[in-house]
Structures are given as structure tokens and as C-alpha cells.
C-alpha atoms as a printed R data frame, in Angstrom:
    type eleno elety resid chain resno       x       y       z
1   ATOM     1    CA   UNK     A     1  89.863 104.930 179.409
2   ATOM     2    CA   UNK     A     2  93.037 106.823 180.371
3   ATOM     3    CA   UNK     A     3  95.844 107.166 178.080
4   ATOM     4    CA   UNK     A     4  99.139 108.333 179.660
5   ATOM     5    CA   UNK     A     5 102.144 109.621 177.448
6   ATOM     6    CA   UNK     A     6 105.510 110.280 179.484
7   ATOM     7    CA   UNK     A     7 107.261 112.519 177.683
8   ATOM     8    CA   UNK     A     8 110.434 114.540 178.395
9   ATOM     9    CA   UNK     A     9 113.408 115.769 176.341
10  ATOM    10    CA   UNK     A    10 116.276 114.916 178.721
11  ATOM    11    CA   UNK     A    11 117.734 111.395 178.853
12  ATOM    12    CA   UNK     A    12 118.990 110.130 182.014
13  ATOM    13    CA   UNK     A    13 116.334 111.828 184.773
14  ATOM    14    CA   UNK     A    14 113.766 108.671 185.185
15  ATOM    15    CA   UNK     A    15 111.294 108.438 182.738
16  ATOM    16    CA   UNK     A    16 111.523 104.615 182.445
17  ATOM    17    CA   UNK     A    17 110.884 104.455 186.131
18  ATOM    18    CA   UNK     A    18 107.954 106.345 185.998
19  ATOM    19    CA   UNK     A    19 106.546 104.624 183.332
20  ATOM    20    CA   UNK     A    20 107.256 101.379 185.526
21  ATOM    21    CA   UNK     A    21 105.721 102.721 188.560
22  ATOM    22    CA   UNK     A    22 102.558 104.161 186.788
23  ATOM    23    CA   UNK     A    23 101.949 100.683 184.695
24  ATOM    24    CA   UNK     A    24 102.329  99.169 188.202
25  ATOM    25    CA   UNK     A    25  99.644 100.987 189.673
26  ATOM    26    CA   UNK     A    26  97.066 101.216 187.215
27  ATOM    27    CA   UNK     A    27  98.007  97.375 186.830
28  ATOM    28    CA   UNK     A    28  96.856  96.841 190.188
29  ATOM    29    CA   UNK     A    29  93.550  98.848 189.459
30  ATOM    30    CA   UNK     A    30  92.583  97.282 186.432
31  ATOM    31    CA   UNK     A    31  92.240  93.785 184.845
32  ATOM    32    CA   UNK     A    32  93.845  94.930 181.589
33  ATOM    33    CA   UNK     A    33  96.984  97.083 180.647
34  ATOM    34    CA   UNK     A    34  98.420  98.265 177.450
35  ATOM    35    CA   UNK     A    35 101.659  99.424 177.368
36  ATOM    36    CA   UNK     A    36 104.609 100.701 174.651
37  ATOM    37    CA   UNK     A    37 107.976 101.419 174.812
38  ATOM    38    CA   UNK     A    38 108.949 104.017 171.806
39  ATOM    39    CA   UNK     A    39 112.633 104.106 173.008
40  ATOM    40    CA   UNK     A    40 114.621 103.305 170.334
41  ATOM    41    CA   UNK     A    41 117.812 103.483 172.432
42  ATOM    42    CA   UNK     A    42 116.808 101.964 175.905
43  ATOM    43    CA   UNK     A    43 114.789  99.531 175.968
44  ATOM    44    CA   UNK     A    44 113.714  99.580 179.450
45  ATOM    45    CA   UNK     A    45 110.308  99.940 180.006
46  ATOM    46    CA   UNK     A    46 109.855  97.086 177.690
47  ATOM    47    CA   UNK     A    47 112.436  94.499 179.771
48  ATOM    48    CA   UNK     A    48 109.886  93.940 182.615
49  ATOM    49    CA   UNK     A    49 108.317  90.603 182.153
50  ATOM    50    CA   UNK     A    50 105.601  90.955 184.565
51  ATOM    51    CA   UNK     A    51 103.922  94.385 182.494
52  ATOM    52    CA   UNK     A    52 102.347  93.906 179.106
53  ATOM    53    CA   UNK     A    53 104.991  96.091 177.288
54  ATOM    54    CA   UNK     A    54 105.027  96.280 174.148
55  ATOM    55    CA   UNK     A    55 108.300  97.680 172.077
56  ATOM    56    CA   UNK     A    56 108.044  99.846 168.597
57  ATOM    57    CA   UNK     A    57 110.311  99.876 166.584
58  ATOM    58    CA   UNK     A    58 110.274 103.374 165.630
59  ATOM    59    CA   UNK     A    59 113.852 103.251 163.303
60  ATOM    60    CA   UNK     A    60 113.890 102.778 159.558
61  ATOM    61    CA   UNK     A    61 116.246 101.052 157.463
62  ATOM    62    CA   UNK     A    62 118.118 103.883 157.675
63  ATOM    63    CA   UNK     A    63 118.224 104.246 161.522
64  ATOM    64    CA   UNK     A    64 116.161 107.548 161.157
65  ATOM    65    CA   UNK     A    65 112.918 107.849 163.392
66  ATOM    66    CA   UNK     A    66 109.619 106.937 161.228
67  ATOM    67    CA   UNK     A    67 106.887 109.109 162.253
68  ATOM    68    CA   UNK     A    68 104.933 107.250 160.408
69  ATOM    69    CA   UNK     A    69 105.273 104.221 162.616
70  ATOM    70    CA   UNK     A    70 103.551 106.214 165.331
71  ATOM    71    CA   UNK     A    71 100.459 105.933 163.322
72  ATOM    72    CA   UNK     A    72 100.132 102.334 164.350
73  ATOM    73    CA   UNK     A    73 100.566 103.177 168.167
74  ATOM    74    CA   UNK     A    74  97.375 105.920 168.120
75  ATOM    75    CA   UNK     A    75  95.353 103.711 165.988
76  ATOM    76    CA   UNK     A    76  96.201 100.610 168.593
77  ATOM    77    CA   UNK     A    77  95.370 103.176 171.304
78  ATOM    78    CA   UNK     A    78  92.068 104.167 169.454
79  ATOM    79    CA   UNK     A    79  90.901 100.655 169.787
80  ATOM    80    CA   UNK     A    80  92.068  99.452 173.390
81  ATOM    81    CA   UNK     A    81  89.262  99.221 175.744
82  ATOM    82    CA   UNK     A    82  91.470  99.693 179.328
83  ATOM    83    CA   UNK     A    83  94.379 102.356 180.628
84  ATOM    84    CA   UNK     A    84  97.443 102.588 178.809
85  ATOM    85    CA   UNK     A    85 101.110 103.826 179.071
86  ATOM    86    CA   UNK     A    86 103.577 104.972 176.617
87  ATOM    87    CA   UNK     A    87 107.435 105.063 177.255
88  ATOM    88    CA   UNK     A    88 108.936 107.782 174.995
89  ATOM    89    CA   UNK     A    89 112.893 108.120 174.761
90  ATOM    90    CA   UNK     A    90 114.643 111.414 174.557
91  ATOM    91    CA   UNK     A    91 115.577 110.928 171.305
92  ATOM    92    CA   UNK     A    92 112.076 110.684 169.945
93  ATOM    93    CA   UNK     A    93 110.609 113.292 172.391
94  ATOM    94    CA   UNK     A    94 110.509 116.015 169.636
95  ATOM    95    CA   UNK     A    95 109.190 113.904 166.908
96  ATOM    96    CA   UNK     A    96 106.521 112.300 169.132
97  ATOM    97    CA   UNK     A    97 105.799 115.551 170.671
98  ATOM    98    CA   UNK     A    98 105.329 116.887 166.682
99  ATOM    99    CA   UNK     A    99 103.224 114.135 165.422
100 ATOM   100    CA   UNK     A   100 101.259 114.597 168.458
101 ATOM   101    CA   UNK     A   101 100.490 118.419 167.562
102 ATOM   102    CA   UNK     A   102 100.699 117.743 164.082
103 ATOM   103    CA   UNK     A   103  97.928 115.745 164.058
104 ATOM   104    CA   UNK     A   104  95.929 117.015 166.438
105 ATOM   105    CA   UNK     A   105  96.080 113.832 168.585
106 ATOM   106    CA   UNK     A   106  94.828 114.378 171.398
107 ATOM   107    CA   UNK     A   107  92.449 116.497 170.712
108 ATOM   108    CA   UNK     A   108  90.807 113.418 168.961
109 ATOM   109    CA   UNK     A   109  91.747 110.897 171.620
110 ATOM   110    CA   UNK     A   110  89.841 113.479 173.845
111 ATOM   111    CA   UNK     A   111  86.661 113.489 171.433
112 ATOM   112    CA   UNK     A   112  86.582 109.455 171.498
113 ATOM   113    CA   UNK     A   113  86.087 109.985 175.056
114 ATOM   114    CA   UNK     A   114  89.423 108.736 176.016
115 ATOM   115    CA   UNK     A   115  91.153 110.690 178.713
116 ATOM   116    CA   UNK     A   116  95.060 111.625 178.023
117 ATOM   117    CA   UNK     A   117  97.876 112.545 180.754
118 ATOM   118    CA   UNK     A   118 101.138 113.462 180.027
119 ATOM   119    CA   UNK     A   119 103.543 112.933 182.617
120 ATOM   120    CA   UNK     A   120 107.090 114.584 182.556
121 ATOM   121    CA   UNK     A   121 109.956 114.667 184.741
122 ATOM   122    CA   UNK     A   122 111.754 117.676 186.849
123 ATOM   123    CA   UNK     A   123 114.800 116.403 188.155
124 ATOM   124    CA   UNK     A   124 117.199 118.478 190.523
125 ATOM   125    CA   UNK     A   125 120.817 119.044 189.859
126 ATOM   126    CA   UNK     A   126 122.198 120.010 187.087
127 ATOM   127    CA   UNK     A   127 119.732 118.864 184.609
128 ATOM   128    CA   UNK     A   128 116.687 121.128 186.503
129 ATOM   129    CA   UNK     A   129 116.938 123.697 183.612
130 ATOM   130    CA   UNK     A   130 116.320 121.460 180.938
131 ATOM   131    CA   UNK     A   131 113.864 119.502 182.734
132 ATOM   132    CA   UNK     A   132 111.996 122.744 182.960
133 ATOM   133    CA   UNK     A   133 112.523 123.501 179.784
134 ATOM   134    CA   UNK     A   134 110.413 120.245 178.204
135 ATOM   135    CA   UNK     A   135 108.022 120.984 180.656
136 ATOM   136    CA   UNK     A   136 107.015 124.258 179.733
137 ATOM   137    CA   UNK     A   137 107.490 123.175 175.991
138 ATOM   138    CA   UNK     A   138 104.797 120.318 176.490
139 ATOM   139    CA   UNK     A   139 102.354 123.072 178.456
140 ATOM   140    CA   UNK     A   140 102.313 125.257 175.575
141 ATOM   141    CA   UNK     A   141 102.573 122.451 172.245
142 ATOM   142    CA   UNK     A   142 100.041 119.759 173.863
143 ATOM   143    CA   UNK     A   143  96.140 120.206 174.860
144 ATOM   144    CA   UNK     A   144  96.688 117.383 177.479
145 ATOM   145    CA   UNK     A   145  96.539 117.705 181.764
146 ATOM   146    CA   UNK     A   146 100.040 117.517 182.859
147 ATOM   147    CA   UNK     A   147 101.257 115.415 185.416
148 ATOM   148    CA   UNK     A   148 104.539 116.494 186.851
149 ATOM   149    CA   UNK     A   149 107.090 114.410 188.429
150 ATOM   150    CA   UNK     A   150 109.487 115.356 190.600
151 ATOM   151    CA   UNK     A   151 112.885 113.109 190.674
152 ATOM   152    CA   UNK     A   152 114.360 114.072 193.923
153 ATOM   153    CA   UNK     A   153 117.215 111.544 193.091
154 ATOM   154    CA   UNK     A   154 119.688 113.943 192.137
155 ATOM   155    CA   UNK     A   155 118.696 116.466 194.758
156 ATOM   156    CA   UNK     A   156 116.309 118.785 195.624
157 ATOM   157    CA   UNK     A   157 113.835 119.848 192.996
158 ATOM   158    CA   UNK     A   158 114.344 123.474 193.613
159 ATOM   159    CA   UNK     A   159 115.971 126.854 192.213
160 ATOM   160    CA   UNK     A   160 116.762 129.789 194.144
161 ATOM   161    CA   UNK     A   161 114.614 127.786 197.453
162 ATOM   162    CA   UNK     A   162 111.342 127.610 194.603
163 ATOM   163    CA   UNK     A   163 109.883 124.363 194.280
164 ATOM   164    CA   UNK     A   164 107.809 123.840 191.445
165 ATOM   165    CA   UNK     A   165 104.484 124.792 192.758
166 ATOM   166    CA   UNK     A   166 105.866 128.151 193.808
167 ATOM   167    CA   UNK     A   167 106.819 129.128 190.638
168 ATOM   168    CA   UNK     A   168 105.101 131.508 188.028
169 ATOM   169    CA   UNK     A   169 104.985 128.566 185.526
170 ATOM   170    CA   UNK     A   170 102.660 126.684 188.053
171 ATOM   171    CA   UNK     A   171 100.569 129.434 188.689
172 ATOM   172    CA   UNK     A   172 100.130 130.423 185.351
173 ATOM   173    CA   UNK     A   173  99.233 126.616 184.103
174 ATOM   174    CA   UNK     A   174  97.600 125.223 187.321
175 ATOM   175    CA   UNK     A   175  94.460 124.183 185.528
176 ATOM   176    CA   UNK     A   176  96.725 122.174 183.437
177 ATOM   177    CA   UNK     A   177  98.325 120.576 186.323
178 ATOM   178    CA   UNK     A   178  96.567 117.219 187.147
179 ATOM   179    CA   UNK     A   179  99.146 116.541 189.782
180 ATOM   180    CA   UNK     A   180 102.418 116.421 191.770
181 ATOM   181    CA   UNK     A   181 104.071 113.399 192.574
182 ATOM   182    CA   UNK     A   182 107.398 113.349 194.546
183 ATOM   183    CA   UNK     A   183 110.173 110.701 194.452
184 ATOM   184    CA   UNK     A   184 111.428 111.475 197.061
185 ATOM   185    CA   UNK     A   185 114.934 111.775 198.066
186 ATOM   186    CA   UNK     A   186 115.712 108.758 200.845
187 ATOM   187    CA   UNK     A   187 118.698 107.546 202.413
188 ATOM   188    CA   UNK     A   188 120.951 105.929 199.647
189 ATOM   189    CA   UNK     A   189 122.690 103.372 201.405
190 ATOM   190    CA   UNK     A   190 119.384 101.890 202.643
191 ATOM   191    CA   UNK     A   191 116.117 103.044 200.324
192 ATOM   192    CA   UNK     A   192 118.346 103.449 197.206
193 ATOM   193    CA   UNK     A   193 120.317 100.825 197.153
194 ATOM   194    CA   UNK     A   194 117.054  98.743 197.350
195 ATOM   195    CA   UNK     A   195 115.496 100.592 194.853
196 ATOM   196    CA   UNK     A   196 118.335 100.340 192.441
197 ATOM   197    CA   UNK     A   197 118.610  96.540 193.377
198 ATOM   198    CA   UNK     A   198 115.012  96.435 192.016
199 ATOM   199    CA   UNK     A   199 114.959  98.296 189.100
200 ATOM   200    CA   UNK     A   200 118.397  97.074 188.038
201 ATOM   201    CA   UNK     A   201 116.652  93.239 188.041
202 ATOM   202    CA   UNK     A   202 114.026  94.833 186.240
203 ATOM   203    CA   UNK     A   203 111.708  93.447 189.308
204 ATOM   204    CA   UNK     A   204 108.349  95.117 189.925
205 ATOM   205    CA   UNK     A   205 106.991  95.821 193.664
206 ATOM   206    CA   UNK     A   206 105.268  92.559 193.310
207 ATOM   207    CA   UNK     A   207 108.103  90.317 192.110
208 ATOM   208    CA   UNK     A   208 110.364  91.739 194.762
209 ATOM   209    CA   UNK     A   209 109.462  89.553 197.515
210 ATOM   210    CA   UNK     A   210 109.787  86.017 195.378
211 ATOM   211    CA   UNK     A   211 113.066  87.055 193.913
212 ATOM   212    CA   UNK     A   212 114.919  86.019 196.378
213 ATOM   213    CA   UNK     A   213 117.350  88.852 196.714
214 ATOM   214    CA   UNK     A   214 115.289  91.095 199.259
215 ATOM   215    CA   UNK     A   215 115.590  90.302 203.242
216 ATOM   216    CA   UNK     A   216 112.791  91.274 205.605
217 ATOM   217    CA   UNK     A   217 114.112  94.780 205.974
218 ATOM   218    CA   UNK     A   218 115.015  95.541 202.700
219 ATOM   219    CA   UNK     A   219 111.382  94.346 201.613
220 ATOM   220    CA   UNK     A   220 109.691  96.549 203.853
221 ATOM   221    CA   UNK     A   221 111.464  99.390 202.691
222 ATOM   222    CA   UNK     A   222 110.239  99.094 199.081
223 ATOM   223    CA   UNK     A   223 106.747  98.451 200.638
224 ATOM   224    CA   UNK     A   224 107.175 102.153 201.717
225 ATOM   225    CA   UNK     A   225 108.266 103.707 198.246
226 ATOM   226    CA   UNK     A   226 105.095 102.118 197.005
227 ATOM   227    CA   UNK     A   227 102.696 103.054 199.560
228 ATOM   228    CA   UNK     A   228 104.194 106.571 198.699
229 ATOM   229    CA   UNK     A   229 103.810 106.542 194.989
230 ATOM   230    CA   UNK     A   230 100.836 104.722 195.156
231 ATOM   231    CA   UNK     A   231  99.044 107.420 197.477
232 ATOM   232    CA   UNK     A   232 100.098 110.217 195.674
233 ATOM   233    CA   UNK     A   233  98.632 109.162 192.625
234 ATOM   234    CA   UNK     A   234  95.591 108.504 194.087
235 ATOM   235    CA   UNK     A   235  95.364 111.472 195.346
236 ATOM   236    CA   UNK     A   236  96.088 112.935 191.896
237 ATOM   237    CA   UNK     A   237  92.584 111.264 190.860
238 ATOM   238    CA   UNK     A   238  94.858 108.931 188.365
């Protein structure tokens, strides 16, 4: 069973999506799904009705994060029999990422013979830096393979013309690396506006076409940005 944690300090760069489009397509692979939203802000991940999402409510009385709440989620994990995903906030990305080390989580996740990914975000723009920053944070805290993501929404995923892959973090980590996947950066008025149109309804690729607010062309764009994902991930071995 794979277990598959998307984690990444910076709010704002996509990790709900990718959470949405990962559920999707191990959804489509597999009978049964379990999934968790751990955003105590956004509650995204959690607002799609067709994906078994689950939310945890990871505040106390005193609105502080509860750590020990997270117990609950790795024992549920330690019993679930098929793939699951876990939505993490940015707010809760350093005391997930803690409790994870802490307690030598995956590590024992590992030993159960359970398989864990953690997938994390590099945007371009603006927020590159920090993107880069919880990556290379998660490659030296966590004994997981990483799967990167990179969010072409805001531009290029680049610094001085280096993509990812051609930098020294990559080469020193690459047996860490399970994978690559691009989002790639498509023309807004046409591809983005139908994605947004999707993810704003909280609509998955499959409820797209019965929603009603999709015309032929529109439809067969979205049939392309999941062909894409979909592919890449399958190449990743995911």
C-alpha cells in the first residue's frame, strides 16, 4: 500500500490541487481510497464530494495545532488496506513535518511494508525560493522518496535558466527523487480558465462532463491536462 504525504511550507502554490489530482488517479487505479485533509485553514481538499476525504481537525480549544491529533491519522493509516493521500496546510507543515521525524514515522510505515511518498511543490515566480527551501528541508528531515512537483502556473520553474533537474540539489538527492511531474504552463484564456472553472466548482475530471458547465471544447481541453498528469505519474511508477 502507498501512502502519499504532500507537504510544503508555502501557502498559496497548489498543494490542494495536487492532492486532488493524485487522489484522482490512484482513484481510478484502485477500488478503495483513503484520504485526509490536515488543513486547518483551507479546507479544500476535503470539499470534493466525489473523493473519500476525510477532514482533521487538528486545532484545540485553544486554536493551537494538537500534535497529538496526528496520532489518530498514522494509526488510521497503519490499518488501511489501499493507497492513501494526505492534504497538509502550510500552517501545519512544520508540526507535521516534526511529528513525522519525531517519531520516526516513516521509518515504521516503511517496516509495515507500507510504501510512503512525499510530494512537494516548486512553483515559479516569486515564491521559487521558498518553494526550494521546503524542499530541501523535507530531503534532509524525512527518510521518504520525494516526488517533486513543478507548478508552472506562476511561470517558469527556473532560476538563472536551471530547472530543477539541473541543479546541484537534484544531483546530490536523485536517489531520493521518485519523480518529476510538470503542470504545465498553458494558455490562460483557454486551458486555465477551464481549469480554474473546475477546480473553483470543486469538480473532478470525471464530474466535469455531467456538470453542465463544460462545452465540447472546453471538455476536451481538460481531457488533455489529465492525459498529461495522468502519464507522468505513471511514468513515475506511482
Amino acid at each position: 500500500m502507498s501512502i502519499h504525504f504532500v507537504l510544503q511550507g508555502k501557502g498559496g502554490v497548489g498543494k490542494s490541487l495536487i492532492a486532488v489530482l493524485l487522489a484522482q488517479y490512484l482513484q481510478e487505479k484502485n477500488d478503495h481510497l483513503f484520504c485526509a485533509d490536515t488543513d486547518p485553514v483551507n479546507d479544500t481538499f476535503s470539499r470534493y464530494k466525489s473523493l473519500p476525504v476525510q477532514r482533521l481537525n487538528v486545532l484545540n480549544q485553544s486554536m493551537e495545532i494538537d500534535s497529538r491529533v496526528f496520532d489518530c491519522l498514522i494509526e488510521s493509516l497503519m490499518n488501511q488496506t489501499c493507497p492513501a493521500v494526505i492534504d497538509n496546510g502550510a500552517s501545519t507543515f512544520i508540526p507535521l513535518s516534526a511529528y513525522l521525524a519525531e517519531n520516526g514515522v516513516i521509518d515504521m510505515l516503511n517496516e509495515m511494508g507500507k510504501t510512503v511518498y512525499i510530494h512537494t511543490v516548486l512553483t515559479g515566480g516569486q515564491a521559487m525560493d521558498d518553494t526550494m527551501n521546503g524542499l530541501v528541508a523535507l530531503l534532509r528531515n524525512q527518510p521518504a522518496q520525494i516526488v517533486v512537483w513543478e507548478n508552472e502556473y506562476f511561470g517558469d520553474v527556473s532560476k538563472n535558466g536551471k530547472r530543477f533537474i539541473d541543479t546541484n540539489i537534484y544531483e546530490h538527492n536523485k536517489n531520493r527523487i521518485k519523480g518529476i511531474i510538470n503542470i504545465k504552463q498553458r494558455n490562460k484564456s483557454t486551458f486555465g480558465k477551464d481549469i480554474e472553472l473546475m477546480v473553483s466548482n470543486k469538480l473532478t475530471f470525471n464530474d466535469a462532463p455531467a456538470s453542465g458547465l463544460f462545452t465540447a471544447m472546453p471538455l476536451q481541453r481538460l481531457a488533455t491536462v489529465r492525459r498529461d498528469i495522468f502519464e507522468q505519474l505513471e511514468t513515475a511508477g506511482l
